[in-house]
Backbone as CSV, one residue per row, in Angstrom:
resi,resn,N_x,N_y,N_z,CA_x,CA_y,CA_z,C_x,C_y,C_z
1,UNK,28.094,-5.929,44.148,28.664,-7.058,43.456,27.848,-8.304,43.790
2,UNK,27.278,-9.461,42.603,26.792,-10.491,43.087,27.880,-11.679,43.389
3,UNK,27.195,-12.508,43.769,27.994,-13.573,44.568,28.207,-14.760,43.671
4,UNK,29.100,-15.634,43.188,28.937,-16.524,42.452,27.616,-17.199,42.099
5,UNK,26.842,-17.918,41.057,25.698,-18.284,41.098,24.460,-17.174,41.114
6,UNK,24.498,-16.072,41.848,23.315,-15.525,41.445,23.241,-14.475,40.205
7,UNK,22.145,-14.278,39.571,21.659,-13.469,38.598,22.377,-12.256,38.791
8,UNK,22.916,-11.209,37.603,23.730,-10.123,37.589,22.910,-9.165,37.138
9,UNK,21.404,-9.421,36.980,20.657,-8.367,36.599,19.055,-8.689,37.790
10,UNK,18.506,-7.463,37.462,17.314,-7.680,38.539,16.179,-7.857,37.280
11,UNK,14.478,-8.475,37.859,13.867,-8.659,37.489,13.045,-7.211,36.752
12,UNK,13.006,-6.803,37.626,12.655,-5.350,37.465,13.502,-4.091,36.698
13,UNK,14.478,-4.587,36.540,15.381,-3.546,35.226,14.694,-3.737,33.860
14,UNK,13.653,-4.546,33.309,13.233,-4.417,32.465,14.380,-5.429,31.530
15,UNK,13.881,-4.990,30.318,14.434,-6.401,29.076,15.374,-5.346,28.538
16,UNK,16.563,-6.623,28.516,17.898,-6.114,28.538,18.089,-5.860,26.557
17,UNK,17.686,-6.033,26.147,17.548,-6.068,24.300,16.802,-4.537,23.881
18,UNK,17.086,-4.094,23.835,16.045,-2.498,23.394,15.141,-2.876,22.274
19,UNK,14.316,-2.450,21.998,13.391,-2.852,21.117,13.905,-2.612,19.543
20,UNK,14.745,-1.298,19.280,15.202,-1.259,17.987,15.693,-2.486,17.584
21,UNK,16.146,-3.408,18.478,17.362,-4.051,18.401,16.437,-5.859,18.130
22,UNK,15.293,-6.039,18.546,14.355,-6.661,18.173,13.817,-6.826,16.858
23,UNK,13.949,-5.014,16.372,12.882,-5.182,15.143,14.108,-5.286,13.858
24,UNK,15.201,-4.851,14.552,16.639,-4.909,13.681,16.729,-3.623,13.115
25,UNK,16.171,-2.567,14.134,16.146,-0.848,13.624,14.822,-0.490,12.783
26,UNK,14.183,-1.213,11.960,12.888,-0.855,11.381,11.973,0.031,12.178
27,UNK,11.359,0.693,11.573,10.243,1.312,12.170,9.357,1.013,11.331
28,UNK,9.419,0.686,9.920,7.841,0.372,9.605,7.581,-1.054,9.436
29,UNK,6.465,-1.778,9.240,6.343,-2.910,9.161,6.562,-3.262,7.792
30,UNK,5.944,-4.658,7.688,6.477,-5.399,6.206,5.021,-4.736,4.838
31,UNK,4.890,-3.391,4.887,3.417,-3.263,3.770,2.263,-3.173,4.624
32,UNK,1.967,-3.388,5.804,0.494,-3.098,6.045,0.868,-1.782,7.495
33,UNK,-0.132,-1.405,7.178,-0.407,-0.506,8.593,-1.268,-1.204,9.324
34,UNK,-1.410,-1.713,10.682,-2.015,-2.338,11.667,-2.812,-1.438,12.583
35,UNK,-3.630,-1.733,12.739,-4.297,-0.791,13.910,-3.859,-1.269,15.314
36,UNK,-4.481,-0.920,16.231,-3.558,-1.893,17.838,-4.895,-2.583,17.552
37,UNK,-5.999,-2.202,17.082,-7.121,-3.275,17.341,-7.379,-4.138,16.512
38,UNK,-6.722,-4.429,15.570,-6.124,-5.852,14.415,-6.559,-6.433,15.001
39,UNK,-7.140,-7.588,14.912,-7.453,-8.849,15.460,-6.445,-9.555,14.679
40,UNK,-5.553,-10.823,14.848,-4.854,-11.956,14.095,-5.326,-13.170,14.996
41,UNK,-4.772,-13.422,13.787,-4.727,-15.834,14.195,-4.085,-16.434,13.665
42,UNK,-3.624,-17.538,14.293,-2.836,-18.295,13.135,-3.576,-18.799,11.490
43,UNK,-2.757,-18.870,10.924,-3.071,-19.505,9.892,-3.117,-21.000,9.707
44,UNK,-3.924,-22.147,9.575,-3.451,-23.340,9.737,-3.055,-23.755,9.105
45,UNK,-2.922,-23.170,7.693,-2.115,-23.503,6.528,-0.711,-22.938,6.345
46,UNK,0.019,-22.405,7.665,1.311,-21.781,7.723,2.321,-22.849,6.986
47,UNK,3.352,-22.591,6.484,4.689,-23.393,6.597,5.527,-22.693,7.573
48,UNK,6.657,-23.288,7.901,6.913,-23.389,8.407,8.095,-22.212,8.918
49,UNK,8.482,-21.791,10.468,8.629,-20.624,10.919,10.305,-20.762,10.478
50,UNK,10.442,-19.582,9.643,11.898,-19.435,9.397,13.281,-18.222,10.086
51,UNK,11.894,-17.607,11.070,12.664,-16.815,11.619,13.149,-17.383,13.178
52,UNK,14.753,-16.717,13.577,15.107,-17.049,14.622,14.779,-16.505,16.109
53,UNK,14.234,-15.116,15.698,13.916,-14.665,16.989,12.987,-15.550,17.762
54,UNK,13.138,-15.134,18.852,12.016,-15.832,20.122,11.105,-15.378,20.284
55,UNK,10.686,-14.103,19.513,9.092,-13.204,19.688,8.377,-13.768,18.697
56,UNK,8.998,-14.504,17.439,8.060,-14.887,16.601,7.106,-16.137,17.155
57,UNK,7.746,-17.341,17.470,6.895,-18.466,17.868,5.925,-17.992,19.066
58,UNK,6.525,-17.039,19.790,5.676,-16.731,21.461,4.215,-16.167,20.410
59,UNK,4.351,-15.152,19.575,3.341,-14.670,18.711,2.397,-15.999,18.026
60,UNK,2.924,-16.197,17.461,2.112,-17.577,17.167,1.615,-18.408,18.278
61,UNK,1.973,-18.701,19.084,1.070,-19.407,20.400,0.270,-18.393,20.844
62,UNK,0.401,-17.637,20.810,-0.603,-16.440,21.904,-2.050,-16.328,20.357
63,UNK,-1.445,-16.478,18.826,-2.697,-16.385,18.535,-3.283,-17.515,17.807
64,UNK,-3.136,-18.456,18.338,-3.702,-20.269,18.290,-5.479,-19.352,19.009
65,UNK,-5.815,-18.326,19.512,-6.945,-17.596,20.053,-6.959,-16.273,19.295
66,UNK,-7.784,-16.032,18.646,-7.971,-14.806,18.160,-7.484,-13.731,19.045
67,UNK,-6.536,-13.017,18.797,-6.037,-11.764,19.918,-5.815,-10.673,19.153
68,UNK,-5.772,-9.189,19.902,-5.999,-7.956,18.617,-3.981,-7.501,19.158
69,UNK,-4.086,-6.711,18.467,-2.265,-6.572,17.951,-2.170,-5.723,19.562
70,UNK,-2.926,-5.085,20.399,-2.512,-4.651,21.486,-2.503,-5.768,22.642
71,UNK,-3.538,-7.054,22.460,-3.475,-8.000,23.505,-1.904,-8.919,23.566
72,UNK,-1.616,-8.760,22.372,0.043,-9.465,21.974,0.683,-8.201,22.692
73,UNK,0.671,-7.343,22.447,1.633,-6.356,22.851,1.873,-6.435,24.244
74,UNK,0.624,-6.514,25.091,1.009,-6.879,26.402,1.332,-7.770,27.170
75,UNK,1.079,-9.149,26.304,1.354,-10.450,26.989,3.050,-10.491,26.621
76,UNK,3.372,-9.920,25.551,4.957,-9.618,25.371,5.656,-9.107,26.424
77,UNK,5.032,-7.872,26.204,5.443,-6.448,27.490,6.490,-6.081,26.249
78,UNK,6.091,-6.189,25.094,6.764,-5.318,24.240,6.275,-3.906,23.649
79,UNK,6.992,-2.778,23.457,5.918,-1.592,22.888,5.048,-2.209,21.494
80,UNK,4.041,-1.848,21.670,2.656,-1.773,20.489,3.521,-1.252,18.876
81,UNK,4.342,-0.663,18.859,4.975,-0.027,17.364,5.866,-1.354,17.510
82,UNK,6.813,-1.674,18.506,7.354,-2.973,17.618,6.608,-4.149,17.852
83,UNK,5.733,-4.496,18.461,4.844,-5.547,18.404,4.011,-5.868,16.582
84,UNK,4.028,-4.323,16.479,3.017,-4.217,14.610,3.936,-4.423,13.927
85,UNK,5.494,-4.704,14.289,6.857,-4.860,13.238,5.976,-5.995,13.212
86,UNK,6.627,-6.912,14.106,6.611,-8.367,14.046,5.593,-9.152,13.946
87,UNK,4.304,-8.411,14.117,3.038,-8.960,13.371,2.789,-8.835,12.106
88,UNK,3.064,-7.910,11.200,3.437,-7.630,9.495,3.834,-8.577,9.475
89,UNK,5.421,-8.667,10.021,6.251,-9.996,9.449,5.251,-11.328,9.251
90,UNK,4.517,-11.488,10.432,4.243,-12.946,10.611,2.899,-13.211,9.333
91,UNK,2.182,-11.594,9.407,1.028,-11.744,7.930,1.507,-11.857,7.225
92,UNK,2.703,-11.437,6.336,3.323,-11.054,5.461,4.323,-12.654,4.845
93,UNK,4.651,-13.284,6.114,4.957,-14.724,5.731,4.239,-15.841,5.629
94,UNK,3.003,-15.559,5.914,1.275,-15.935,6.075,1.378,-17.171,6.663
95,UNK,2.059,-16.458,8.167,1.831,-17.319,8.967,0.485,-16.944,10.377
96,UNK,0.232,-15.151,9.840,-1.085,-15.042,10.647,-2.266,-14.723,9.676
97,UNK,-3.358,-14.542,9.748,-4.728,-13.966,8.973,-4.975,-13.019,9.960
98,UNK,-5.374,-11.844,9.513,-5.589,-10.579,10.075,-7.392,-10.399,9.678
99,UNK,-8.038,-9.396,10.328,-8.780,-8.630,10.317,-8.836,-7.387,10.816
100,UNK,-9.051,-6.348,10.275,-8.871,-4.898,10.509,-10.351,-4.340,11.135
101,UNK,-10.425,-3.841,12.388,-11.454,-3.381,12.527,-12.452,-2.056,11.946
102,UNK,-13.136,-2.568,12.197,-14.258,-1.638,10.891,-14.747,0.037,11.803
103,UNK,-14.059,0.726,10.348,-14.631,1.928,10.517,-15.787,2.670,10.383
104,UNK,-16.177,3.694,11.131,-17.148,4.262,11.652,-16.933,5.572,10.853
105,UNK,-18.548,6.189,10.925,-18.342,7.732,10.344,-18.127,8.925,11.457
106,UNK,-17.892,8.342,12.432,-19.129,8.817,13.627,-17.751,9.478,14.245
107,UNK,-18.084,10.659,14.279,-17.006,11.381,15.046,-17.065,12.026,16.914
108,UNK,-15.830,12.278,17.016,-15.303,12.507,18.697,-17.007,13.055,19.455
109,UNK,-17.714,13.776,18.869,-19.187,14.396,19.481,-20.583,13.569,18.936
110,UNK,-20.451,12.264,18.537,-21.691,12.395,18.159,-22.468,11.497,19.226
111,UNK,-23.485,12.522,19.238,-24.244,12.264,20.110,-24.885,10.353,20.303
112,UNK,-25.115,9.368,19.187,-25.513,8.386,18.798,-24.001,7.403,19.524
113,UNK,-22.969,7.653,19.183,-22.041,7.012,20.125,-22.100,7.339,21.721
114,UNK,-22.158,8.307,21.632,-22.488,9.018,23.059,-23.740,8.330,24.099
115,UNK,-24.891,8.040,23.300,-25.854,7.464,24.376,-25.701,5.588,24.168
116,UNK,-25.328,5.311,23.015,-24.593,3.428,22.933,-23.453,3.769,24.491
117,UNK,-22.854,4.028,24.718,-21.982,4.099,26.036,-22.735,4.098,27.113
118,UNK,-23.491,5.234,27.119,-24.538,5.502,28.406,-25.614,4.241,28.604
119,UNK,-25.676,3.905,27.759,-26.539,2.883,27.833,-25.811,1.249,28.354
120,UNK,-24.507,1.469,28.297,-23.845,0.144,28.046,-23.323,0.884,30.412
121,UNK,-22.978,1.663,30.218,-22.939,1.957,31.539,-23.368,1.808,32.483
122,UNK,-25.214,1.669,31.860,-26.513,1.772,32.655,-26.815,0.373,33.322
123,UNK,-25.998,-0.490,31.894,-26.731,-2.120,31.851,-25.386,-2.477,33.232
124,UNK,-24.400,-2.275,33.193,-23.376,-2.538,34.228,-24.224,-2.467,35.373
């Protein structure tokens, strides 16, 4: 039992809101599929934020710096699937600009990715 005045939960129990309960049960986002390596930013031509949650504005300050949809995810400490809810939302109300990182042909063995690494290993 705590004592008058102190906190009734610990720091370390984690966030008391479950994430369904964040995204309001959704699992998919608003129309785009996100990669975790999205890069976003704000838009400086946003209007203005109409949603009430508290993950939306924290999102918008964190990308006043170009950040990719997994660097939000962790400065949240929210999971990466609802982090891509609430980044849709924020493209989708064009309050971020996205870029999708660019695909490759180059598959799990090829040797040409394989020595770009070794080489990037070497320079370390």
């Amino acid at each position: 039992m705590t004592r008058f005045g102190q906190p009734w939960f610990d720091d370390e129990a984690g966030p008391l809101v479950r994430p369904y309960a964040v995204t309001r049960g959704r699992t998919l986002g608003a129309g785009r599929e996100l990669d975790m390596l999205t890069v976003v930013m704000t838009n400086s031509s946003a209007v203005s934020l109409r949603r009430p949650e508290p993950e939306y504005p924290e999102i918008l300050r964190l990308c006043h710096v170009p950040q990719s949809v997994a660097e939000v995810s962790a400065v949240l400490r929210l999971p990466l699937a609802v982090t891509k809810i609430l980044v849709g939302d924020l493209i989708s109300d064009g309050h971020l600009n996205f870029r999708t990182p660019d695909r490759t042909d180059a598959g799990a063995g090829d040797i040409t990715v394989l020595r770009a690494v070794l080489d990037g290993i070497r320079k370390l």
